[in-house]
C-alpha positions as CSV (number, residue, x, y, z in Angstrom):
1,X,-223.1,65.6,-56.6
2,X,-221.5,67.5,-53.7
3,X,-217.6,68.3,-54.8
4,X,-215.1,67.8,-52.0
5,X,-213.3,70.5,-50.3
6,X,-209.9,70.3,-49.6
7,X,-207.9,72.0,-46.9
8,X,-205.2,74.0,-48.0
9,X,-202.4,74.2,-45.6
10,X,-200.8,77.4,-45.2
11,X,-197.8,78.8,-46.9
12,X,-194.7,79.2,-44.5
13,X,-192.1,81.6,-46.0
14,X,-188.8,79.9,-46.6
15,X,-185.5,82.2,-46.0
16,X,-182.0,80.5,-45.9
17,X,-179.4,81.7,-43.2
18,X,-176.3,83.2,-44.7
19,X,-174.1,81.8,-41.9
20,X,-174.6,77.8,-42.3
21,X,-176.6,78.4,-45.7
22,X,-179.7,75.8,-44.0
23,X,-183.3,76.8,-45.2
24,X,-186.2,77.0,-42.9
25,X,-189.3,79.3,-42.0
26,X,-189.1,83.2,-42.1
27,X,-189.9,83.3,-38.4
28,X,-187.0,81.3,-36.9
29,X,-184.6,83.7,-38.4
30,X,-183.0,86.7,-37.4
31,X,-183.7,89.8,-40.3
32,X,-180.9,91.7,-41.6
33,X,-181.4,94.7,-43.6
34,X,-179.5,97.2,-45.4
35,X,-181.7,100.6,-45.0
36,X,-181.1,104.0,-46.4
37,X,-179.6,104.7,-42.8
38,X,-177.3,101.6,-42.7
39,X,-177.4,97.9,-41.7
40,X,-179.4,97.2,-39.1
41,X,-181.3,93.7,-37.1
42,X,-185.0,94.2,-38.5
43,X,-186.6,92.5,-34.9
44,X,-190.3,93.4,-37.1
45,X,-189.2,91.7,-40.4
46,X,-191.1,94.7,-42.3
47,X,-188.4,97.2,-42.5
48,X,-187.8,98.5,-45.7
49,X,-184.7,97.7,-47.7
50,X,-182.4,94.5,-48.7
51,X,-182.3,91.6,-46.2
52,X,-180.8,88.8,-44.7
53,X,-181.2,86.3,-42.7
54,X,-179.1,84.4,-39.7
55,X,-179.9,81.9,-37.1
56,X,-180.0,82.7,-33.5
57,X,-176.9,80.9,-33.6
58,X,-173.3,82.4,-32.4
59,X,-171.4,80.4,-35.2
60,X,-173.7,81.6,-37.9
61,X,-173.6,85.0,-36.9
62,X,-170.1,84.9,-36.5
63,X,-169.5,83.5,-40.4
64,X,-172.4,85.8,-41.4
65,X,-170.0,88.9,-40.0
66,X,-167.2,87.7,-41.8
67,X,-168.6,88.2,-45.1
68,X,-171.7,86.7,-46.1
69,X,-174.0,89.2,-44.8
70,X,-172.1,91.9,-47.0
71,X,-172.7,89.8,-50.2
72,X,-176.1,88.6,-49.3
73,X,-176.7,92.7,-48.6
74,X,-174.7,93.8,-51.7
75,X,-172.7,96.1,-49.6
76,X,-169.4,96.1,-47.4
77,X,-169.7,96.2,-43.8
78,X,-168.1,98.6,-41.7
79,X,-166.7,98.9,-38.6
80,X,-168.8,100.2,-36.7
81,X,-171.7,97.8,-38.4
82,X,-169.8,95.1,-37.3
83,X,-169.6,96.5,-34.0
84,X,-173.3,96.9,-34.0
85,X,-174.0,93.6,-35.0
86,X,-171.6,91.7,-32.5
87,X,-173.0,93.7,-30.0
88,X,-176.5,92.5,-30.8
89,X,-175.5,89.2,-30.9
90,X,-173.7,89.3,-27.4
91,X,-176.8,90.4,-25.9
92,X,-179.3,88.6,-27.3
93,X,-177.4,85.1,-28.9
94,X,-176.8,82.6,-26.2
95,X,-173.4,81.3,-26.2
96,X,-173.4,77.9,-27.6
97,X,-172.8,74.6,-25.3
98,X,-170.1,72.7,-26.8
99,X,-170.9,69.6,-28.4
100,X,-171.5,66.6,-25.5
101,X,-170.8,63.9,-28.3
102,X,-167.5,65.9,-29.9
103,X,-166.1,66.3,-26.0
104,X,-166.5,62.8,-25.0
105,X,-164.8,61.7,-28.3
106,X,-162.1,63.9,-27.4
107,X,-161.5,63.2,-24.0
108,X,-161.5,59.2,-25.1
């Protein structure tokens, strides 16, 4: 008798954001790591050191900044790292649209 193979499907890395604390793949988050030469984004996500992860997300980043990055990194941000990392996120974060449903409410 001929046994049955079954597909596997593949593994997909789950990572949780330290800004809103949601869980999804690896690859839809942004890599933080804390490296011998400081904190840093980690755009490869092979860098050596501790990491953590945000959303491409202003708000997350923003909460992130404030202080979960530092414990998710086991270290305490400085200025300049903070700097850094709201500099990164300006560039490279699109500014989020405000929330059609929360405006109309407002407005009515």
């Amino acid at each position: 008798m001929v046994k049955k193979t079954r597909r596997r499907s593949k593994h997909v890395p789950q990572r949780t954001c330290v800004g809103c604390r949601e869980v999804l793949p690896k690859r839809s988050l942004i890599r933080i790591v804390k490296s011998p030469e400081g904190v840093l984004v980690d755009l490869t996500g092979k860098a050596h050191g501790r990491g953590a992860y945000l959303h491409d997300q202003r708000s997350c980043w923003m909460r992130g900044i404030k202080g979960g990055l530092g414990h998710a990194l086991k270290t305490e941000l400085t200025e300049q790292e903070k700097q850094m990392l709201l500099d990164y996120m300006n560039q490279h974060i699109p500014a989020e649209e405000p929330d059609v449903k929360g405006a109309e409410e407002l407005s009515g």
